[in-house]
DOGUVEX-226107 format. One record per residue (C-alpha): residue in one letter; x, y, z. Coordinates in nm, 4 decimals, padded with zeros to 6 digits. Each point is the difference from the previous one (the first is absolute). Example, Ala and Ser with C-alpha at 12.3 -4.5 7.8 and 13.67 -1.06 7.14 Angstrom:
# residues 2
+------+----------+----------+----------+
: resn :       c1 :       c2 :       c3 :
+------+----------+----------+----------+
:    A :  01.2300 : -00.4500 :  00.7800 :
:    S :  00.1370 :  00.3440 : -00.0660 :
+------+----------+----------+----------+
//
This chain:
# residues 283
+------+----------+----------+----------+
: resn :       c1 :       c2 :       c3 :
+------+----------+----------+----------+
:    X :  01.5168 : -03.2126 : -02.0583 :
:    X : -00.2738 : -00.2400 : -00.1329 :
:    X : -00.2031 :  00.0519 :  00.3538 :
:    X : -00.0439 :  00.4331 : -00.0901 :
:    X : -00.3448 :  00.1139 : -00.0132 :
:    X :  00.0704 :  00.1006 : -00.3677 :
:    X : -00.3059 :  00.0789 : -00.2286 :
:    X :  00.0799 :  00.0918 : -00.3364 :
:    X : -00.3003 : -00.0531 : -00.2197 :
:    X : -00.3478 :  00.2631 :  00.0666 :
:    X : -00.2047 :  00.2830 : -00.1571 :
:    X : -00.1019 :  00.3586 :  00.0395 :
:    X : -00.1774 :  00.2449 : -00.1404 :
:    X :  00.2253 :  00.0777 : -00.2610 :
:    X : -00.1065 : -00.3401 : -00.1639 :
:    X : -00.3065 : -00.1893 :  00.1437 :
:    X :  00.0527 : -00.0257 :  00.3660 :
:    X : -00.2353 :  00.1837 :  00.2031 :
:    X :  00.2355 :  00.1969 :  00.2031 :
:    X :  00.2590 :  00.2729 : -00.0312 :
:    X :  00.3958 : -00.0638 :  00.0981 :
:    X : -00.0337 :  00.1345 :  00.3178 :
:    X : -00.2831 : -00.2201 :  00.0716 :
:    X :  00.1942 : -00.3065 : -00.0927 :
:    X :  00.2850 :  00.0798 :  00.1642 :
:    X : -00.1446 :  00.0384 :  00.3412 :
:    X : -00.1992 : -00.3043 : -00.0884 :
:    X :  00.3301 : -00.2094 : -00.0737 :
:    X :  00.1203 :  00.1513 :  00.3381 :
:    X : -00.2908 : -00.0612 :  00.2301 :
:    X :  00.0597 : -00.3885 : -00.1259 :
:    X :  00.3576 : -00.0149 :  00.0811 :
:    X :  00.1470 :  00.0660 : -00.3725 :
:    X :  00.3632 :  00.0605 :  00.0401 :
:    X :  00.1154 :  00.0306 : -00.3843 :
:    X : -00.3272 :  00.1279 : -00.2405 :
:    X : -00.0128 :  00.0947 : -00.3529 :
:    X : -00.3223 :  00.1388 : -00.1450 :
:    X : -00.0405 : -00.1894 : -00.3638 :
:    X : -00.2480 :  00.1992 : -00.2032 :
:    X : -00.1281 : -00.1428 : -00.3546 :
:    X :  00.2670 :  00.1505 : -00.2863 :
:    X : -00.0083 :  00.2657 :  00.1909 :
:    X :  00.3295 :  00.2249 :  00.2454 :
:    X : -00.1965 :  00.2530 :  00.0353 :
:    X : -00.0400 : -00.0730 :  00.3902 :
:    X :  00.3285 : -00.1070 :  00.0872 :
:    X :  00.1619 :  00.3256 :  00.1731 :
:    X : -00.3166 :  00.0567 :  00.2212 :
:    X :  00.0186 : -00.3830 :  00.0863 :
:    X :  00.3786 :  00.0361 :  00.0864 :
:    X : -00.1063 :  00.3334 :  00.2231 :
:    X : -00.2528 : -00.1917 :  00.1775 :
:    X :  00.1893 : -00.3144 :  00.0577 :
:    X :  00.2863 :  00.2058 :  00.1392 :
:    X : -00.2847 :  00.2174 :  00.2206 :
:    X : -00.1064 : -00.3748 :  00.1284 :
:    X :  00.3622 : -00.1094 :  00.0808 :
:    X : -00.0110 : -00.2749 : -00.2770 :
:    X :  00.2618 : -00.0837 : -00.2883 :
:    X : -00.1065 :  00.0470 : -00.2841 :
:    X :  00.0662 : -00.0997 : -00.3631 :
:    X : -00.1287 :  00.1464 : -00.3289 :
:    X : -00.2610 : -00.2547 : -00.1902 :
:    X : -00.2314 : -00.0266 : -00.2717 :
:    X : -00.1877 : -00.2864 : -00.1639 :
:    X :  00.0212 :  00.0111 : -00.4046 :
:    X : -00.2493 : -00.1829 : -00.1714 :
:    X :  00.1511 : -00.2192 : -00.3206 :
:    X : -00.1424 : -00.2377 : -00.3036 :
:    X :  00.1546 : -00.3891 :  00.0355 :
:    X : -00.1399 : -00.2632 : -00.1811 :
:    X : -00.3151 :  00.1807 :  00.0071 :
:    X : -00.0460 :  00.0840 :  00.3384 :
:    X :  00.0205 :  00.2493 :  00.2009 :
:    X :  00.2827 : -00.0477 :  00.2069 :
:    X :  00.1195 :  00.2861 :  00.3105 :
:    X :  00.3809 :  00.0474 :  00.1018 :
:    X :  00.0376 :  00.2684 :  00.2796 :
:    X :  00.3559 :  00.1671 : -00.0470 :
:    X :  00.1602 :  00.1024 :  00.3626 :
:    X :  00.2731 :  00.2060 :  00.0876 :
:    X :  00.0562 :  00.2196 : -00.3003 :
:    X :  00.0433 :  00.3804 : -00.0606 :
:    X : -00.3373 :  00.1978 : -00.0331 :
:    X :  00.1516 :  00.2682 : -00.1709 :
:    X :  00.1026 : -00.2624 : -00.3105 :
:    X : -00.1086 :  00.1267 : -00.3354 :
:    X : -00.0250 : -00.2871 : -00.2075 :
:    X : -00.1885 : -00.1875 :  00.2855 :
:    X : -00.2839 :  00.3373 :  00.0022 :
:    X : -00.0097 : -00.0123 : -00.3635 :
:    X : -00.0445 : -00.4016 : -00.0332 :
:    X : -00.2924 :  00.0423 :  00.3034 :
:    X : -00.1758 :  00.2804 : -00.2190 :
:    X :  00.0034 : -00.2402 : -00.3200 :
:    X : -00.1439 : -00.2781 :  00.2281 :
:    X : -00.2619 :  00.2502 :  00.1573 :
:    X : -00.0913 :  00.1109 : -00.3621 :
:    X : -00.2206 : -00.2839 : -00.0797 :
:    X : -00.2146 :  00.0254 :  00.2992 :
:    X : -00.2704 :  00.2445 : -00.1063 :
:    X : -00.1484 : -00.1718 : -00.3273 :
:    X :  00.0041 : -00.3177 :  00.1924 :
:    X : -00.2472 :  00.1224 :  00.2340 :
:    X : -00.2115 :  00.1620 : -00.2519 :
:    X : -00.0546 : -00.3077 : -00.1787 :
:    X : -00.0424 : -00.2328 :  00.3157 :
:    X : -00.2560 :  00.2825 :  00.0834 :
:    X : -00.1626 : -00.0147 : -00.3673 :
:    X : -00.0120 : -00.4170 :  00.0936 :
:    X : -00.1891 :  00.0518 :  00.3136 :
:    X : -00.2283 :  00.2432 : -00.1543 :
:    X : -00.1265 : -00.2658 : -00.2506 :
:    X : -00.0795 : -00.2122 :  00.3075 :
:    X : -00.2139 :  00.2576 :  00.1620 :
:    X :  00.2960 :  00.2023 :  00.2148 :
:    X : -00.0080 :  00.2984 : -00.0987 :
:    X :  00.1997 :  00.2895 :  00.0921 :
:    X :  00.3420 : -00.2109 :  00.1247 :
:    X :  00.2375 :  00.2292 : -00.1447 :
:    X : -00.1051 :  00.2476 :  00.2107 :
:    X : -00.0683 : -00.1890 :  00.2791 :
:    X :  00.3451 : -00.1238 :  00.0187 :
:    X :  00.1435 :  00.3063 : -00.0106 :
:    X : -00.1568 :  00.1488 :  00.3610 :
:    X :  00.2798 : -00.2847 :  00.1416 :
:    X :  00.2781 :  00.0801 : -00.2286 :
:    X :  00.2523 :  00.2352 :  00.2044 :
:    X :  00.1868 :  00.0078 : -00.3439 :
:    X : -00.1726 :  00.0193 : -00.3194 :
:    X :  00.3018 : -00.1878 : -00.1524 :
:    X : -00.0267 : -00.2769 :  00.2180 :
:    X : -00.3738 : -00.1141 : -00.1074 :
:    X : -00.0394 : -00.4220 :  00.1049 :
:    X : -00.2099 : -00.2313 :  00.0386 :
:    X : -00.0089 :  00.0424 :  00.3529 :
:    X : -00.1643 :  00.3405 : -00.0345 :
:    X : -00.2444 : -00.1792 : -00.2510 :
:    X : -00.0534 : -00.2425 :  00.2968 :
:    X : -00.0601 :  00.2573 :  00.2909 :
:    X : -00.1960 :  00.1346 : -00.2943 :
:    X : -00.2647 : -00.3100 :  00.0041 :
:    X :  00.0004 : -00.0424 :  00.3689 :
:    X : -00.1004 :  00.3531 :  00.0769 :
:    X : -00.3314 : -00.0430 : -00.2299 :
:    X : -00.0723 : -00.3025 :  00.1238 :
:    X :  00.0821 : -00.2227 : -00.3480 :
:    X :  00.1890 : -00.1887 :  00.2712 :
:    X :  00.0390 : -00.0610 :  00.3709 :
:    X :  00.3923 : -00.0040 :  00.0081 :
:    X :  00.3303 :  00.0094 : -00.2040 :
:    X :  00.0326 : -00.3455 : -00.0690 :
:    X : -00.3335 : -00.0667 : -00.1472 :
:    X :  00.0908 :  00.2990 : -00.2293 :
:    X :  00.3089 : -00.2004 : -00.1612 :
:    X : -00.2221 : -00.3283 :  00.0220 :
:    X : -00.2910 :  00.1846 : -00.2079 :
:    X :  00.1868 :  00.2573 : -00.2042 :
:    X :  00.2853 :  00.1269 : -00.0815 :
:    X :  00.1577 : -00.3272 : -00.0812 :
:    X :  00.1248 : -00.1799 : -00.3238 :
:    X : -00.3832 : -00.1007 : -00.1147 :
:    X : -00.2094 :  00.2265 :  00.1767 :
:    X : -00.1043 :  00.2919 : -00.0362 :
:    X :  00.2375 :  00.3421 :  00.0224 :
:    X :  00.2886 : -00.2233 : -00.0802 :
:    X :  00.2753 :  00.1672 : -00.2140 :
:    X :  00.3369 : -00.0974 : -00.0457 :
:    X :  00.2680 :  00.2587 :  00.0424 :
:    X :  00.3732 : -00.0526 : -00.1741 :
:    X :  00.2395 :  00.1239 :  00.2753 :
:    X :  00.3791 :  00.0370 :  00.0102 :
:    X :  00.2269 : -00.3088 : -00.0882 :
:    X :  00.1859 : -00.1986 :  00.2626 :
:    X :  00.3453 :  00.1459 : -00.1223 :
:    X : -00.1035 :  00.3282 :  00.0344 :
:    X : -00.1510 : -00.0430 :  00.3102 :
:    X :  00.2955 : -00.1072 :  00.1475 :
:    X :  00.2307 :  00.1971 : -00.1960 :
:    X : -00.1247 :  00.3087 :  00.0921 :
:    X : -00.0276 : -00.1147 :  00.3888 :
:    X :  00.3651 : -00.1160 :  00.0340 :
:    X :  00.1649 :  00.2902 : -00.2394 :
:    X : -00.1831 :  00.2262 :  00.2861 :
:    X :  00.2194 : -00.1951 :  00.2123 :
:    X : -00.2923 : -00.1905 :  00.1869 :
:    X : -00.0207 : -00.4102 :  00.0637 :
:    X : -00.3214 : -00.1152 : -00.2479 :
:    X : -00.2420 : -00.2790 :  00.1596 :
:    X : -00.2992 : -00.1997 : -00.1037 :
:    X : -00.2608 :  00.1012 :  00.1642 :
:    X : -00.2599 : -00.2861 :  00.1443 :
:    X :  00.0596 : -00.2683 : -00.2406 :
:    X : -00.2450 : -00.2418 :  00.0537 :
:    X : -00.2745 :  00.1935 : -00.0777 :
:    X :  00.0658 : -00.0224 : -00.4101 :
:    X : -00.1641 : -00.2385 : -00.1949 :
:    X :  00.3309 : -00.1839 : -00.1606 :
:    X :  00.0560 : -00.3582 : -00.0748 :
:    X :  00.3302 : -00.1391 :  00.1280 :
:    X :  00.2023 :  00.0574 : -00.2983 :
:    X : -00.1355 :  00.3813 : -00.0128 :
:    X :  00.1114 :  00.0712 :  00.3314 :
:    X :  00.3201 : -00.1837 : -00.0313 :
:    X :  00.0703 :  00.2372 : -00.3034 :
:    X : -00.1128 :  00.3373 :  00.2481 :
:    X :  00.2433 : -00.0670 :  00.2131 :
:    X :  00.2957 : -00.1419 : -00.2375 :
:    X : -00.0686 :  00.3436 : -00.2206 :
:    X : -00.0662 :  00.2089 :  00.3026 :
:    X :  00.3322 : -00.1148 :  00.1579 :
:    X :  00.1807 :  00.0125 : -00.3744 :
:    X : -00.1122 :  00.4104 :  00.0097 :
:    X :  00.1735 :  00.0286 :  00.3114 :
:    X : -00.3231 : -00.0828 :  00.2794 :
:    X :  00.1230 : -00.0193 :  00.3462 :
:    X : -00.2706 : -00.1314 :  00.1587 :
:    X : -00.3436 : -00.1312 :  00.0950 :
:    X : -00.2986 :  00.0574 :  00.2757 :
:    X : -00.0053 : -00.2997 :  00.2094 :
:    X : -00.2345 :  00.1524 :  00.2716 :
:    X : -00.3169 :  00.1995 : -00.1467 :
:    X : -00.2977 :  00.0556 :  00.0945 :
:    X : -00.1737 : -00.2365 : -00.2512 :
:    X :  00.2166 : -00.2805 :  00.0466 :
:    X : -00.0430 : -00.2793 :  00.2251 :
:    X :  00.2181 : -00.1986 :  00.2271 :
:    X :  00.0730 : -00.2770 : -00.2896 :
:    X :  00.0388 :  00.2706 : -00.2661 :
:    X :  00.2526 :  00.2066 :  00.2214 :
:    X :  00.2137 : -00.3520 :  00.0150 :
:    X : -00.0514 : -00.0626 : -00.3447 :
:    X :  00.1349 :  00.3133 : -00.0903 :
:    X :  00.2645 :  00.0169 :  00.2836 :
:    X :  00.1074 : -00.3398 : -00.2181 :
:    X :  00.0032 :  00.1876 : -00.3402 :
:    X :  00.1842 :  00.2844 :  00.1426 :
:    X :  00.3030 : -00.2768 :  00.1416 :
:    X : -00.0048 : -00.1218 : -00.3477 :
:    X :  00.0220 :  00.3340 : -00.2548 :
:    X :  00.2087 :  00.1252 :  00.2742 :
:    X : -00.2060 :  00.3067 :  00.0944 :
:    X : -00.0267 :  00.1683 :  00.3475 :
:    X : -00.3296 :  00.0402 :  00.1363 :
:    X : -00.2788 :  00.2537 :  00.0484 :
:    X : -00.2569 :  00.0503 :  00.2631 :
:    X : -00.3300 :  00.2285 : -00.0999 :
:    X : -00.3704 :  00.0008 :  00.1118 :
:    X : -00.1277 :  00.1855 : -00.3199 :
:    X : -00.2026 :  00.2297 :  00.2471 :
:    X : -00.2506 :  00.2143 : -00.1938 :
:    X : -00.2977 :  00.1197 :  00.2404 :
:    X : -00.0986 : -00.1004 :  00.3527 :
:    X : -00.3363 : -00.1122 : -00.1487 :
:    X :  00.1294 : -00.1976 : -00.2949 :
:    X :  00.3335 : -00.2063 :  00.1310 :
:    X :  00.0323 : -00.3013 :  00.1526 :
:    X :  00.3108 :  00.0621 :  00.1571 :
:    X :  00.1012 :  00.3015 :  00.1751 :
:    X :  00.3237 :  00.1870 : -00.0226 :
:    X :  00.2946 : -00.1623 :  00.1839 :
:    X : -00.1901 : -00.3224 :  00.1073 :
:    X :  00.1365 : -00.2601 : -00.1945 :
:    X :  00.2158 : -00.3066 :  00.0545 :
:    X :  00.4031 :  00.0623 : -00.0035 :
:    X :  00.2015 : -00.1270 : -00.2400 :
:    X :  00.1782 : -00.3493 :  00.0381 :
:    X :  00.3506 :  00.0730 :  00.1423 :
:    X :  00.1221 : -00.2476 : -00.2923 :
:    X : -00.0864 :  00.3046 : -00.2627 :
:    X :  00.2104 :  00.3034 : -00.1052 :
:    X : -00.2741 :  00.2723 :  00.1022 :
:    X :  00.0077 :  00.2730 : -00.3024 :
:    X :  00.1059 :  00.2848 :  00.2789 :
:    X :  00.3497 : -00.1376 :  00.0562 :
:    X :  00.0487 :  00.0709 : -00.4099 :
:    X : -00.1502 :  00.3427 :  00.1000 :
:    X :  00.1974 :  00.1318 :  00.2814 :
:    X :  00.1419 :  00.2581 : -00.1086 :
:    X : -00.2945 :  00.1133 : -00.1831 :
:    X : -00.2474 :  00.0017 :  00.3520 :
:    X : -00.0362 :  00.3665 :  00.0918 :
+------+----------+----------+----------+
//
C-alpha cells in the first residue's frame, strides 16, 4: 500500500489554486494518481464536484480540506481526510475560520498602500474564485501581475512576511478544534508539511504531543516542499508519535508549483500510509 500513487494535499479554485475540480482531477489522472483528494483552504465547498470528477477519471477518491490553526504563534495547517461533507459542525467551524479573512486583507492592503501599492485589495480579488477565501497568495499573483515583482517567491521574500510590508497576522482555529471537528466528521486529521514552520525543538515536540493528545492520526512525510532528509526526518517522527503517514504535493497552479500532481516519492514501506486508516472512507 505505501507504493500507491496517492496525492492527498492540492488546491482549486474554490481556495487559491488556479484550477477548477475537474481540472485537477484530470490533472491527478494524466500523472498516474490512483487515490486524490482535493484540499481547499477552510473551505468543502468543492468536495462533491472533486468526488464526481475523480470518479469520471477512474481514481479513488477521499474527501479533504486543509484548516488553518494558531500554535505557539504560528500558523500551523492540518488537512483533515476522509470525513463526511455533509457534517454540520465541521461547515459551521470552516465558516468561523473563513470569517476573519476579509479585514485581514483590507489592512495588508491599507500596509501596501503606505508603501506606494496602491489598489491591492482590489487587485487581489480578480484571482479570488471565492471572496471568502482572500490570501496572501492572491496578494502575491497580485504583485507579480503589475510587475512589483518577477515571481511568487520574491513576493513572500519582499512582502507579505512578518516585517515587511502587507504583513498581518490572522488568529485561526485552535488545534483541538481543528481536529475535533475533522475526526467527529469521521475523517483521519494530519499535519500537513511540517517542516516548513518556524518552531524550535521543544515547540514542535509539543505540536505533535498535543496534536496526537486531540486525537491526530497522522503526518505528511512526502510533500511537495520537503526534501529527501526532511521526508526521513519526518518518516522518523511519525515511527515515534505513532502516526501513519501522508503523501501530498500541495499543487496550486501549473505556473506557481514546484511539484506537479502525482509526482512525488512513495512512502517508505516501514510507515502506516494514512489510506489504510481510511478504507472504508475512499469512495
Amino acid at each position: 500500500m505505501s507504493i500507491l500513487n496517492a496525492d492527498l494535499h492540492c488546491h482549486s479554485v474554490v481556495s487559491d489554486g488556479t484550477l477548477v475540480p475537474e481540472e485537477l482531477a484530470a490533472r491527478a489522472a494524466a500523472n498516474g494518481v490512483e487515490l486524490w483528494a482535493l484540499t481547499d483552504h477552510d473551505e468543502i465547498g468543492g468536495q462533491h464536484r472533486a468526488a464526481a470528477a475523480a470518479r469520471a477519471q477512474g481514481m479513488k477518491y477521499l474527501t479533504g480540506t486543509e484548516i488553518s490553526v494558531t500554535f505557539a504563534g504560528e500558523t500551523v495547517h492540518i488537512v483533515g481526510l476522509g470525513f463526511d461533507p455533509d457534517d454540520a459542525a465541521m461547515k459551521q467551524g470552516l465558516t468561523a475560520t473563513r470569517g476573519g479573512r476579509e479585514g485581514r486583507a483590507r489592512e495588508m492592503a491599507e500596509q501596501l498602500a503606505r508603501v506606494g501599492i496602491h489598489g491591492a485589495y482590489e487587485g487581489a480579488l480578480q484571482f479570488v474564485g471565492n471572496p471568502e477565501l482572500i490570501s496572501r497568495t492572491h496578494f502575491a499573483r497580485f504583485l507579480v501581475e503589475t510587475g512589483v515583482c518577477k515571481e511568487t517567491s520574491e513576493v513572500f521574500r519582499k512582502y507579505l512576511i512578518e516585517g515587511k510590508p502587507g504583513y498581518v497576522p490572522h488568529r485561526w482555529a485552535s488545534l483541538q478544534h481543528a481536529v475535533r471537528w475533522i475526526t467527529q466528521a469521521g475523517g483521519a486529521a494530519v499535519i500537513a508539511h511540517p517542516a516548513r514552520y518556524k518552531f524550535t525543538a521543544n515547540e514542535e515536540y509539543a505540536l505533535f504531543t498535543e496534536f496526537k493528545a486531540h486525537g491526530g492520526q497522522a503526518v505528511e512525510v512526502v510533500t511537495g516542499s520537503h526534501t529527501a532528509a526532511e521526508a526521513v526526518r519526518y518518516a522518523e517522527t511519525a515511527r515515534e508519535f505513532g502516526l501513519a503517514a501522508s503523501r501530498g504535493s500541495d499543487f496550486h497552479s501549473p505556473e506557481e508549483s514546484h511539484t506537479d500532481l502525482g509526482k512525488l516519492p512513495y512512502l517508505s514501506g516501514e510507515l502506516t500510509p494514512v489510506w489504510e486508516l481510511l478504507a472504508d472512507r475512499i469512495q
